[in-house]
N, C-alpha and C positions, 0 to 999 in steps of 0.2 A: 352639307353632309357628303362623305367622302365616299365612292362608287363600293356598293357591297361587295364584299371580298368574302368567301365562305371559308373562313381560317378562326381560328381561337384568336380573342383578341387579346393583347398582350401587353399589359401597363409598363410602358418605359420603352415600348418602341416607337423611334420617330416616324410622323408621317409629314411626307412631303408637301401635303396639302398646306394651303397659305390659309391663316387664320380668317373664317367665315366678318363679313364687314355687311352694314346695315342694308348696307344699299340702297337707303334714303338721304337725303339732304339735311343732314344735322349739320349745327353752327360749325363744325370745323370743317368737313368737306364742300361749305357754303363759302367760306373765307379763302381755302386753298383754291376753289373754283376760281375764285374772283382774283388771283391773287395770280392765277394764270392765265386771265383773261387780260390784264391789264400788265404782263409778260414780267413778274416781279420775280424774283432769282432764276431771270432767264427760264422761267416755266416749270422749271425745274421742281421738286419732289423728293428730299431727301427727308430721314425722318431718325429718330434712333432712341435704344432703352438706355438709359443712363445709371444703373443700380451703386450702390454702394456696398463692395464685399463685406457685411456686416454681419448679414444673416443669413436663410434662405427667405426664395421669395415666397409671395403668397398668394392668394386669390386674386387681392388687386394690383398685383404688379400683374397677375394674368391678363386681367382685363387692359392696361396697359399696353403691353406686349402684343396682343393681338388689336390693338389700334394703333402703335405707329408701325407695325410691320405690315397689318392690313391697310392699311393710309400709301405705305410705298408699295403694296403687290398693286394695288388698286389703279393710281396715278404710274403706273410702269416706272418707279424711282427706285431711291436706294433705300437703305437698312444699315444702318451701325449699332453694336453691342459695344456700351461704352462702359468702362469701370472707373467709378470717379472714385478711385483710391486715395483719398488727401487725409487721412486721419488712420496714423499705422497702429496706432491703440487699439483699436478695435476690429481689423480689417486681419483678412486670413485666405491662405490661397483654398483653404476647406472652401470658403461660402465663393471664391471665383470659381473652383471646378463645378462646383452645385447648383451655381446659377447658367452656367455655360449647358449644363446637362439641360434644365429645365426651359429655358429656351428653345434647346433644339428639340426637347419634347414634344412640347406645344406647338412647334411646325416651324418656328422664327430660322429665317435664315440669311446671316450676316453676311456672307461668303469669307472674304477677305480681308471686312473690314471689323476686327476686334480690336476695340483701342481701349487704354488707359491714360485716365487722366494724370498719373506719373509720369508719363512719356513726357507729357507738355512742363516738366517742373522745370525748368532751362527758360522756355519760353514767356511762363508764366511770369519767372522772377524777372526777368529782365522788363516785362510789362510792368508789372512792380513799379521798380526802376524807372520807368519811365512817369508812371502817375506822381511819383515823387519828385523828377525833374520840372514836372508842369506844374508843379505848387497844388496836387490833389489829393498829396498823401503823405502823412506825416507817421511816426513814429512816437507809441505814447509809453511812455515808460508809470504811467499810472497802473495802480494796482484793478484786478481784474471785478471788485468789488465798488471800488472810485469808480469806475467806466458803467458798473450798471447803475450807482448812484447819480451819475455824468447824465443819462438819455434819460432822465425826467418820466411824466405820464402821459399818460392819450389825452389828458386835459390840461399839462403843463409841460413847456418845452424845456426839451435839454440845457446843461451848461456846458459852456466849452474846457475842453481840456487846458490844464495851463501847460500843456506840453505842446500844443496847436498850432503855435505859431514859429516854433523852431526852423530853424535856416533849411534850404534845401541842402545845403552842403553836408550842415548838423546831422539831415535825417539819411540823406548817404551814406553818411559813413556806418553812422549807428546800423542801419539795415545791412550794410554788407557785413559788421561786426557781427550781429543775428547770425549768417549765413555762417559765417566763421565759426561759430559755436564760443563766442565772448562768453555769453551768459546763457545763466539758468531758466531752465522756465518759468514762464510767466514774468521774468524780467520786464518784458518788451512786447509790445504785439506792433502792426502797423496799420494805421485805421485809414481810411478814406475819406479825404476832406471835404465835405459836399453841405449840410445843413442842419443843425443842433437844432433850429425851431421848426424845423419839417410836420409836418401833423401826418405823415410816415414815419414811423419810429423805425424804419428799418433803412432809415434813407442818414438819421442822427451817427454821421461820422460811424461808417460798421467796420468792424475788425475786416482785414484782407491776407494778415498772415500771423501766426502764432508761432511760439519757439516750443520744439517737441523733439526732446532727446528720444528717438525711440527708433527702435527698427524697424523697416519699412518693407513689406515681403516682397516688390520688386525692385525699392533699390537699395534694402539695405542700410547702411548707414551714411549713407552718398549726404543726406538731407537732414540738417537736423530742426530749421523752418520748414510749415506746410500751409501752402493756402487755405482758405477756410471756402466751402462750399460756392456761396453766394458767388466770388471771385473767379475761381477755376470753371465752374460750370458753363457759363455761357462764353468765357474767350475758349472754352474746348470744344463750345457750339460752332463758336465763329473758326477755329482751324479746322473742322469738320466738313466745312460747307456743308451745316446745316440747313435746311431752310426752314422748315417749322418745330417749334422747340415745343412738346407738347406737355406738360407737366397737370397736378392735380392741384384743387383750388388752394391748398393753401400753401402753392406761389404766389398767389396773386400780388397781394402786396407786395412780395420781391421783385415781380417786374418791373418797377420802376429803377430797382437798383442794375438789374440785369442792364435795361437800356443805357442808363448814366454810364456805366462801364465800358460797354462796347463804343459809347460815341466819345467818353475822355478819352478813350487809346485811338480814336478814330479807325476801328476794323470791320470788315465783313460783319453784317446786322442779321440774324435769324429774329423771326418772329417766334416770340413765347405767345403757346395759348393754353389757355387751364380749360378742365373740366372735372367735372365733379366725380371723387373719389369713391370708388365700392364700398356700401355698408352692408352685413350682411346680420339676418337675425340668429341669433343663438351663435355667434361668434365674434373675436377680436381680431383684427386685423392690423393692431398695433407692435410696431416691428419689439418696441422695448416688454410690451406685454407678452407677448411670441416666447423672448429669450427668459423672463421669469418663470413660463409655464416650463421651460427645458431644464433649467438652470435647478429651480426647486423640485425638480422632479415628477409633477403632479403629470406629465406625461412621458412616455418612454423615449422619447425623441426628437429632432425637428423631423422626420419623417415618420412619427406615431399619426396612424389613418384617423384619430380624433382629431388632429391639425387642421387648418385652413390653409397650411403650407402645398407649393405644387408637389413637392418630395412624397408630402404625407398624403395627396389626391392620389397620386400616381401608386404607389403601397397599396392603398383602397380600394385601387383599382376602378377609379374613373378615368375613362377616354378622354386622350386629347380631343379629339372630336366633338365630345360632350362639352367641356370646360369653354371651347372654338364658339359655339351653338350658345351658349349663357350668356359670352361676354357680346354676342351680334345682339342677342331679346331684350338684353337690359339696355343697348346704348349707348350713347355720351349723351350728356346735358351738363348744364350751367348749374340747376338748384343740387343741395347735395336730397335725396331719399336714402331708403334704406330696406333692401329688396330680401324678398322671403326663401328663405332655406330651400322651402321646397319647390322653387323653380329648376332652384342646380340639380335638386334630386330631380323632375319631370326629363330634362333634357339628360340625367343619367339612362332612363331609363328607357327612352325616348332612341338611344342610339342602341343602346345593349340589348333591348329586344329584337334589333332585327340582325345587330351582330355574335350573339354569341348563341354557343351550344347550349344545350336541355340535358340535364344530369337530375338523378334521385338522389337526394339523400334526406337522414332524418335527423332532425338535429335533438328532440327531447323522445329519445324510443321509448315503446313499450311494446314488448313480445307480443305477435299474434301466434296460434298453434292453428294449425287448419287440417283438424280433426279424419277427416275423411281424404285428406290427402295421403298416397303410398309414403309411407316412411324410407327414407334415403333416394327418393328420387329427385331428379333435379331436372328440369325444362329449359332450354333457352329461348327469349322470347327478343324480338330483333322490332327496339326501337326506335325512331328517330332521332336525329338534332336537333333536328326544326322541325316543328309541325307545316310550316306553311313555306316551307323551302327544301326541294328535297336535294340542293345541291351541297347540304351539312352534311349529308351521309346519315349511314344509320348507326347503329354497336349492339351488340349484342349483350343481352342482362339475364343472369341467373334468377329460377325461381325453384324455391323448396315449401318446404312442409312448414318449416319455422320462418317468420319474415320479422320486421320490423316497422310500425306503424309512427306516425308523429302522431301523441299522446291527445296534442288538441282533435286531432281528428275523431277523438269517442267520448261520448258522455254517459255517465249514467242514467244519470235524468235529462232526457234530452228538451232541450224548448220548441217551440214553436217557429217553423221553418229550417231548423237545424238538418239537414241533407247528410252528413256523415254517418259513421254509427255510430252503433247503441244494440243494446241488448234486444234481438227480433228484428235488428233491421238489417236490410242490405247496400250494399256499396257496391262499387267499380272499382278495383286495383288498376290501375292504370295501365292498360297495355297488358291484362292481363287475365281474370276471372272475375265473376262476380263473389262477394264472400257474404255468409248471413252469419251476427254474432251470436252463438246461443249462449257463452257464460263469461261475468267477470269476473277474474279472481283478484281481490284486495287482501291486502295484509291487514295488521293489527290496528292501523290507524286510520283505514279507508280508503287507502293510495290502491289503485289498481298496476296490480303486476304480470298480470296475465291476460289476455282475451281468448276465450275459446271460440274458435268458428267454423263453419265448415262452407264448402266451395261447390260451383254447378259448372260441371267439367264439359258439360254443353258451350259455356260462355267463354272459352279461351278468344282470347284476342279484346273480350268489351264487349260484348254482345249477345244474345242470349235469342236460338231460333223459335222461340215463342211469341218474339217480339217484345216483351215485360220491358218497362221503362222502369233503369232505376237512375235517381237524381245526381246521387254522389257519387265521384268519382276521388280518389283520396294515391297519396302516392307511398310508397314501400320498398324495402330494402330485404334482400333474404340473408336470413342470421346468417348463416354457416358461409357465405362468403361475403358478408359484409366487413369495407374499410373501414376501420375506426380514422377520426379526422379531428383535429382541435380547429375551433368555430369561435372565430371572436368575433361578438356581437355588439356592434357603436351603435351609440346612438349621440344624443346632441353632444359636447363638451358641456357645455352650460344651459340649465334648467330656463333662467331670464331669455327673453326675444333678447335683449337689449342689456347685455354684461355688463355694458359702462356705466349703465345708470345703479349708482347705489347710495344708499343711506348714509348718514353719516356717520362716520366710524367704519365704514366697509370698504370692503376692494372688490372687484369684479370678482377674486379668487374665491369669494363668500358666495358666490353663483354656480360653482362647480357642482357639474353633476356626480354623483356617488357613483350611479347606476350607468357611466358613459361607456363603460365596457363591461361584458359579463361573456368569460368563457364556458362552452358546453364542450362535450365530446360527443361529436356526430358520428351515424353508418351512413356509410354513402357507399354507390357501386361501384362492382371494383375497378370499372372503366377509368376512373379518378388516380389508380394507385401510383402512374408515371407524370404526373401532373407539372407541370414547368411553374417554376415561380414568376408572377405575372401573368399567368393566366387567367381569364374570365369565365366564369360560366355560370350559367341560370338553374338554381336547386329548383328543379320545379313545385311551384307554390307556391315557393318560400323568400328569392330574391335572387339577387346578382350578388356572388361571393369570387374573390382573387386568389391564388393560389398567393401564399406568403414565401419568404426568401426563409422564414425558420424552419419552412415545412423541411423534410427529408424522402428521398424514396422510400416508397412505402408506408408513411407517415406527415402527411400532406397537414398542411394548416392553413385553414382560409380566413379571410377579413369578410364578412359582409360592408359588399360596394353598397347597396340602395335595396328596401324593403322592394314586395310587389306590394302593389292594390292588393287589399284585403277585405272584400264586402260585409260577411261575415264580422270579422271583427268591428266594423265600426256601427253593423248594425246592432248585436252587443253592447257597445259603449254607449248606444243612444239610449239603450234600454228595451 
């Protein structure tokens, strides 16, 4: 955690801090050990995010992110932000600036070294080129259906192409035809000649480059072949001086093609290592499943705060710091699990309560009148930021004759241990008077619209020179200058721990919650009314809410970041 700083915290500003690392001995900083010890890339430490402009990222590109760039803050090495752009269908300079933002949100920092894998398409082909000079790679003019019927099953081996064994001269030309723009797509791919009976199905002759008329947002129309992932990734590791190429488990099986690649061209060898990928409960972390919740609309965004995206964390209004602090508790490991929601929330709330300020507000009012209070007067009452830090400062908060209560705070019939009020009982206004209620007034259908009560003007400040203990203390807003504030309240996306898992006939989208958002209109004080978007603050009682970018001067709008602890409430739900 990052030295307390007594400022509003402010989602979307970077901090310089290097992403929080375990600082135990897990399989990968075991292997880097060893792998320095016995002086293999010269000792060396280089590490880097390799994204693909497709989407934004997410949680577990988070988690990612702060283990190869905590792996090189760590080992005093480098950082590269790599964009393996080889597929221009899909790829868009929106998700390169959005990912370049969320990066340096999170603390990562590349300096000078931001590369794409378009840079290397010169290089790449001519590699190409060369696997084809060494009889390892051929040109299949089979159709893209032949080639999935061609690689066989995991219990029977491929057949070979009958395009396989064509001349190197043959598959020359043809490729540099490719490059030329001869034919159409799908005409031609060019596979790598390596083993149809492999019991790797990923090893069975794999595509290396596809024909793809399309525009390419850095180079345009320059290219109308593009390597295919498998291919480009790792010789862009090896021009990188890479040294450890960290990926999630399901490369594994591709490392063997990784290797086969780097040692047919005979180049600089980085070590691929996997670890097991973020699952998280009550959410998807699947990039295709991400772009159907945007696409069909069931959310407002890639940066709607019901997201698992960083766009949509940082809206929410959860700290980098926080997100830093999640991805060190959880780890790296080998097996995959599947970690609970509410840890991310613990370490929300775990940084926001010692970083942000104390604000009132009420998000479901109901009018108190305080009977015995002078009509038209009005008191300023001076109180803190922080209760347990007085370097927050303090502000100053109006109080009247008319106020505003949060509606849970009273019951009729009150229960058993219930501390708030109720009709004859007495409360603490926060920082302010005691109040006794003597009448509710309900309308036609039994909704309470009114509390009458009255006040012991002895008790200004909380406290009462009789000494009388009273239990509840409850917090308030005064009518006549209370902000109105739009209050949007998240909770899960999806109802299931476990979206993926469904029935037959279903989509995860049959898991969506109804109830994922529900706006109120809050009073809050009017401390609030110059509110910056991205700002954090703690509604006391209530949770850690973000000033939203919709809000307007004078008309603020917050996301609730993360509930508080509720004792109360859960002793109700037990019964």
């Amino acid at each position: 955690m990052s030295e307390h700083i007594p400022t509003p915290v402010t989602a979307g500003a970077p901090d310089a801090a290097a992403p929080e690392t375990t600082g135990g001995l897990d399989f990968i900083r075991t292997r880097i050990l060893a792998d320095r010890a016995a002086g293999r890339f010269d000792s060396r430490v280089h590490t880097r995010f390799p994204p693909e402009p497709n989407g934004y990222l997410h949680l577990g590109h988070a988690k990612s992110i702060c283990l190869n760039y905590g792996l090189a803050k760590e080992f005093d090495g480098k950082f590269n932000l790599r964009f393996d752009d080889t597929n221009p269908v899909k790829e868009d300079t929106e998700y390169v600036d959005s990912i370049r933002e969320d990066v340096r949100w999170l603390g990562g920092d590349w300096q000078d070294r931001e590369c794409y894998s378009s840079d290397y398409f010169e290089q790449l082909y001519l590699f190409a080129e060369q696997l084809i000079q060494n009889g390892k790679a051929y040109v299949d003019s089979s159709s893209a259906e032949d080639i999935r019927a061609m690689r066989g099953t995991l219990k029977e081996p491929g057949t070979e192409s009958p395009y396989r064994n064509r001349s190197v001269a043959e598959n020359l030309d043809l490729f540099r035809r490719m490059r030329a723009g001869e034919f159409p797509d799908g005409a031609h791919v060019l596979r790598a000649k390596i083993n149809m009976a492999s019991p790797n199905m990923v090893m069975r002759d794999p595509t290396l480059y596809r024909i793809r008329h399309a525009h390419h947002h850095r180079t345009g129309d320059a290219w109308c072949i593009y390597p295919m992932y498998d291919f480009t990734h790792c010789i862009s590791d090896s021009l990188e001086h890479i040294t450890h190429s960290i990926c999630t488990l399901e490369f594994e099986n591709n490392r063997e093609l990784y290797d086969w690649t780097l040692d047919a061209l005979g180049i600089y060898h980085p070590q691929q290592i996997e670890f097991a990928r973020l699952n998280l409960t009550h959410t998807v972390l699947s990039k295709r499943k991400l772009i159907q919740l945007v696409k069909e609309g069931h959310v407002r965004g890639w940066d709607d705060p019901r997201m698992p995206t960083i766009s949509g964390l940082r809206r929410r209004g959860v700290p980098p710091e926080a997100l830093r602090d999640f991805c060190a508790r959880i780890g790296v490991a080998r097996a995959d699990s599947t970690v609970e929601y509410s840890l991310l929330e613990f370490c929300i709330r775990e940084y926001l309560n010692a970083h942000t300020r104390r604000v009132m507000a009420v998000l479901d009012p109901v009018k108190v009148v305080i009977e015995n209070y002078p009509e038209g007067q009005t008191e300023q009452f001076t109180m803190p930021y922080h209760p347990e830090d007085a370097a927050w400062g303090s502000r100053t908060v109006p109080f009247s004759r008319e106020l505003y209560i949060e509606r849970d705070d009273f019951r009729l019939e009150p229960p058993k241990k219930y501390h708030r009020l109720a009709v004859g009982a007495e409360v603490r206004l926060r920082y302010a008077y005691y109040i006794t209620c003597r009448e509710a007034v309900t309308d036609a259908q039994g909704r309470v619209t009114e509390l009458r009560c009255t006040y012991d003007p002895e008790s200004r400040g909380g406290s009462s020179p009789d000494g009388r203990k009273v239990k509840g203390t409850i917090h308030w807003v005064a009518a006549a200058h209370a902000l109105p504030a739009e209050v949007r309240l998240y909770e899960h996306l999806f109802t299931a721990e476990n979206p993926n898992a469904v029935d037959e006939g279903q989509t995860f989208l049959d898991h969506l919650n109804p109830d994922s958002l529900r706006t109120v209109c809050a009073q809050c004080e009017p401390s609030l009314r110059d509110v910056q978007p991205g700002t954090t603050v703690q509604f006391e009682r209530l949770g850690y809410f973000c000033a939203d970018p919709d809000g307007t001067e004078g008309a603020p709008v917050f996301n609730r970041t993360a509930t508080l602890k509720d004792t109360w409430a859960k002793m109700e739900k037990r019964g």
